[in-house]
C-alpha positions as CSV (number, residue, x, y, z in Angstrom):
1,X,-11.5,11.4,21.1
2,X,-8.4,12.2,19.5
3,X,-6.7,15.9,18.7
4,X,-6.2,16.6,15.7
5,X,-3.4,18.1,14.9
6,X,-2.2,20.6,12.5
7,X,0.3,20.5,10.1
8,X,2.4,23.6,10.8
9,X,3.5,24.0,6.4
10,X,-0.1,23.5,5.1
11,X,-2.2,24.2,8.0
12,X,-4.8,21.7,7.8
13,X,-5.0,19.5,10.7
14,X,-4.5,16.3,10.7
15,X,-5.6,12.5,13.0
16,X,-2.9,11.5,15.1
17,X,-4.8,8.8,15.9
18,X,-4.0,6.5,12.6
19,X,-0.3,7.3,12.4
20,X,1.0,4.8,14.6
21,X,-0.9,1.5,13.9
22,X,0.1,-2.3,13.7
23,X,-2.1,-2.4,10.4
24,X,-0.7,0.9,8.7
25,X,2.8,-0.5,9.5
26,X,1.9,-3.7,7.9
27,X,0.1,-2.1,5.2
28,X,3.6,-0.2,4.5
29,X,5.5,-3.4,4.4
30,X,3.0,-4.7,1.3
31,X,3.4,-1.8,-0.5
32,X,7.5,-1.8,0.2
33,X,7.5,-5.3,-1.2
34,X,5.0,-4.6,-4.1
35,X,7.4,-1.9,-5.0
36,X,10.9,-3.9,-4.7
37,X,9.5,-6.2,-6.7
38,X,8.3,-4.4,-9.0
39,X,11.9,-2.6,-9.7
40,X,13.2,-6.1,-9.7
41,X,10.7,-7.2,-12.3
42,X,11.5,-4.3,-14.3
43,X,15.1,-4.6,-14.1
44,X,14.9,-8.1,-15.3
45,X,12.7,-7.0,-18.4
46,X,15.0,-4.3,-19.6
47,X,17.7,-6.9,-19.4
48,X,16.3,-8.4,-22.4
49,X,18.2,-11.8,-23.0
50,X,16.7,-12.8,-26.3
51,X,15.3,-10.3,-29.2
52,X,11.9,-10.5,-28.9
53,X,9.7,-11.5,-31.8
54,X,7.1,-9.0,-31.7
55,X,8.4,-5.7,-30.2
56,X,6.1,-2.8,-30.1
57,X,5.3,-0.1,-27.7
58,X,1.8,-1.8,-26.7
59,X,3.2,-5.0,-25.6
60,X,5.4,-2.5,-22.9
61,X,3.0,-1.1,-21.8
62,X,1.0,-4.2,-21.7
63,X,3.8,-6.1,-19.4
64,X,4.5,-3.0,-17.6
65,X,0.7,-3.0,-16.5
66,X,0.9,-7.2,-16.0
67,X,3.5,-6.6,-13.7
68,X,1.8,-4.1,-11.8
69,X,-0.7,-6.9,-11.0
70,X,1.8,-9.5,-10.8
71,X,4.2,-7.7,-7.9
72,X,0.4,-6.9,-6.0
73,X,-0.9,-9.9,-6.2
74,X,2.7,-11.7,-5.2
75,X,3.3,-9.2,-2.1
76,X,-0.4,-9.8,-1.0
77,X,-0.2,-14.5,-1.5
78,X,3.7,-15.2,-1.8
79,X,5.9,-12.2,0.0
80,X,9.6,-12.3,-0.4
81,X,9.5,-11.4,3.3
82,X,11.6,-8.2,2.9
83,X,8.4,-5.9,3.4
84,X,8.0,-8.3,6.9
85,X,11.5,-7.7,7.7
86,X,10.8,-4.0,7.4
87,X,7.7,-3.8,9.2
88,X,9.4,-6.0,12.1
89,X,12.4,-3.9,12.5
90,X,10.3,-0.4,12.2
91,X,7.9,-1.9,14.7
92,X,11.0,-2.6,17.6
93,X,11.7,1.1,17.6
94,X,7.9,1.8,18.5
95,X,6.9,0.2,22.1
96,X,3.4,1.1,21.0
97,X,3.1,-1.2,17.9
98,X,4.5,-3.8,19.7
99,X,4.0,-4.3,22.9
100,X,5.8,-7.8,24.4
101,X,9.0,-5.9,22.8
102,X,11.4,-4.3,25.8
103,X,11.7,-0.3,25.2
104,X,14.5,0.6,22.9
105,X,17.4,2.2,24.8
106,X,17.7,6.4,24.4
């Protein structure tokens, strides 16, 4: 069994246990790339190469929210592979998370 551990600026304590795990790490690396490319996405869209033919403040928030989806659904099937660089260069630094890696020099 694990000690929990409290947070010294709100004092309620806290697992140790899930902090340093293979699947949070990779779970990290999803959301990093379902948030680049969301910002990319959204960069794109306020681009705006054309004049659009219906423009009203329903369709943004309408391909805002399609987007959402989009970027999930494209970091979860087709990655980019910058969330996999992350989590591989994060996980070098950590022995624990990946453990046929030699320890990092301190």
């Amino acid at each position: 069994m694990t000690t929990p551990i409290t947070s010294p600026s709100t004092g309620a304590a806290t697992d140790a246990s899930r902090l340093k795990s293979a699947d949070n790490l990779k779970a990290a690396g999803q959301k990093f790339e379902t948030v680049f490319t969301g910002m990319m996405l959204k960069s794109m869209r306020q681009a705006k190469l054309a004049d659009p033919l219906f423009d009203s403040k329903a369709i943004d928030t309408f391909s805002e929210m399609q987007d959402a989806q989009i970027t999930k659904a494209m970091a979860e099937h087709t990655p980019l592979g910058i969330g996999k660089a992350m989590t591989d260069y994060l996980s070098r630094s950590q022995s624990d998370l990946n453990p046929g890696a030699p320890n990092p020099p301190k």
